[in-house]
C-alpha positions in Angstrom: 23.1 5.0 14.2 21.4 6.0 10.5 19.2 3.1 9.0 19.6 3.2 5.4 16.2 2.3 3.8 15.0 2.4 -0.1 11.5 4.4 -0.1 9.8 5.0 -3.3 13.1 4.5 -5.2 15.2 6.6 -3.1 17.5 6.0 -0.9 16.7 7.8 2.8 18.9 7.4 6.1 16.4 7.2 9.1 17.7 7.9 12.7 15.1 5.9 14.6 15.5 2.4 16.6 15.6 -1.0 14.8 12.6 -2.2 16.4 10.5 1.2 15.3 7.6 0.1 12.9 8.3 1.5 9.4 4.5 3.5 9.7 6.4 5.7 12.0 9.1 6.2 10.2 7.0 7.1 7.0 5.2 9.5 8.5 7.0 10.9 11.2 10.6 11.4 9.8 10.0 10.8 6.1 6.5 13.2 5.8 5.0 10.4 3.7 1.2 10.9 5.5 -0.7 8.6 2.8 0.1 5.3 4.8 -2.3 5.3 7.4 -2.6 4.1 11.5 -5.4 1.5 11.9 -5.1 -0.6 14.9 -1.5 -1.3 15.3 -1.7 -5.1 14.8 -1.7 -5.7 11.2 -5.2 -6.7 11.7 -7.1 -3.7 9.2 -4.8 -3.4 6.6 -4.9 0.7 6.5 -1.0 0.7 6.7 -0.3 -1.6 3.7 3.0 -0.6 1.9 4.9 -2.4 -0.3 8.4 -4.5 0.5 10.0 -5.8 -2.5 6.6 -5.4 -4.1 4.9 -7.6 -1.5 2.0 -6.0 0.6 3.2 -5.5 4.4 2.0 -3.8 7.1 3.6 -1.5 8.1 2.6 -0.7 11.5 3.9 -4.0 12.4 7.5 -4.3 10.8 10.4 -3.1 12.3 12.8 -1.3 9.9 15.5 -3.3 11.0 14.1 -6.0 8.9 13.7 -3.6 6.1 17.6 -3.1 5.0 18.1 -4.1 1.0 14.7 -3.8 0.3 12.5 -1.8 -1.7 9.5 -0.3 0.2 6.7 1.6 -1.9 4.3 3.6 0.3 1.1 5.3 -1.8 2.9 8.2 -2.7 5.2 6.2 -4.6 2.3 4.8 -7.0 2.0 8.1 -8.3 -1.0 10.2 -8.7 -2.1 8.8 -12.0 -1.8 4.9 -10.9 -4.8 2.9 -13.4 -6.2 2.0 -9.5 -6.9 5.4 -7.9 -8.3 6.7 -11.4 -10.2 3.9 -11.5 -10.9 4.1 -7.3 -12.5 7.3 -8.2 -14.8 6.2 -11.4 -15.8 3.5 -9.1 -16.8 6.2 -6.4 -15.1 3.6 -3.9 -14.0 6.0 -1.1 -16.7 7.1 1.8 -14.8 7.9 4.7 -11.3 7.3 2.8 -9.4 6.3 5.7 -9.0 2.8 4.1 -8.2 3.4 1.3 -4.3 3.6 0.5 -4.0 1.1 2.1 -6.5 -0.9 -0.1 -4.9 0.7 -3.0 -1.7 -0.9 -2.0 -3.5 -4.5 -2.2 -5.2 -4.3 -4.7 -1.9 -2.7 -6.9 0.1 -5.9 -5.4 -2.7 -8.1 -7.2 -2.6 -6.7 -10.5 1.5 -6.5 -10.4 0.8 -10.5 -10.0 -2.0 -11.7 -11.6 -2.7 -8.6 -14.0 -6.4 -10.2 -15.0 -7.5 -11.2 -11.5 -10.9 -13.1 -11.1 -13.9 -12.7 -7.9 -11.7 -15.1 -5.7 -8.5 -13.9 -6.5 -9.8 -10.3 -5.4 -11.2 -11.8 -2.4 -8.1 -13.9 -1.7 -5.5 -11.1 -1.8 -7.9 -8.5 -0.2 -9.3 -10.0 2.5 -6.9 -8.5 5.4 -8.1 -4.9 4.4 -11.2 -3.9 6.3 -13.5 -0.5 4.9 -15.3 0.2 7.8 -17.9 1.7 4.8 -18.5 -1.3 3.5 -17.4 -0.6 -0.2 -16.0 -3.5 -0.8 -18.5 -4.1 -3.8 -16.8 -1.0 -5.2 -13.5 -1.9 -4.2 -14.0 -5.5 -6.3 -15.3 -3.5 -9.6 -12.7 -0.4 -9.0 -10.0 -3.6 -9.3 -11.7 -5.1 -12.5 -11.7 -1.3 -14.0 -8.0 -0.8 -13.3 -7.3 -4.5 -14.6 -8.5 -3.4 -18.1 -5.9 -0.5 -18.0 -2.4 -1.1 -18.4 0.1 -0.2 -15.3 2.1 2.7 -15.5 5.9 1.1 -15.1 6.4 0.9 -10.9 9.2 2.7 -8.8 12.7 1.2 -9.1 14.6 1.3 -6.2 
């Protein structure tokens, strides 16, 4: 039976099982690649999408839990997002496997506490590992976007 989901403000029917982590269905049936595989425990913090604006990982929630609610992946930022142009002033990403994920954090942040301070940063992106160690970068790319107004986010 279909699974009717709300992705990036559309509405998408998904044939896969209720207990099928969303990450699969992103990138599997809907072709959204951005959201990332880490360790398949919510432990890294690659996979971090968005559920009713929350950060989730999405390796680790089933999208039977998912019905009436509104999940942003990467690709629903936008390419033009105040946190990736300000990602890439910062010269955050190394390896760049991290790093939608981090996005996706850090965008959760500034959507609730637009001027963030060190601790705040700290606070709300401490599950997301860079296995680069950027996270100096990471902290100032934040503090870049936070001076930049938000472009208005995906209704679903």
């Amino acid at each position: 039976m279909p699974i009717a989901l709300q992705v990036n403000g559309k509405s998408v029917n998904v044939t896969a099982a209720e207990d099928t982590p969303l990450l699969w269905v992103l990138r599997d049936e809907l072709s959204l690649t951005g959201t990332k595989y880490g360790c398949g425990i919510a432990q890294c913090g690659a996979c971090t999408v968005h559920a009713d604006g929350q950060p989730i990982r999405s390796c680790s929630t089933p999208i039977g839990a998912l019905a009436g609610v509104a999940i942003t992946t990467i690709e629903g930022l936008g390419g033009t997002h105040p946190l990736q142009e300000a990602w890439v002033r910062a010269d955050v990403p190394q390896c760049g496997y991290c790093q939608s994920g981090q996005i996706m954090s850090a965008a959760a942040l500034l959507a609730e506490k637009p001027k963030p301070n060190d601790a705040d940063i700290d606070a709300a992106m401490a599950g997301n590992i860079c296995r680069c160690g950027t996270y100096q970068r990471i902290r100032a790319a934040i503090k870049d976007a936070a001076a930049t107004p938000a472009p208005t986010p995906v209704k679903a």
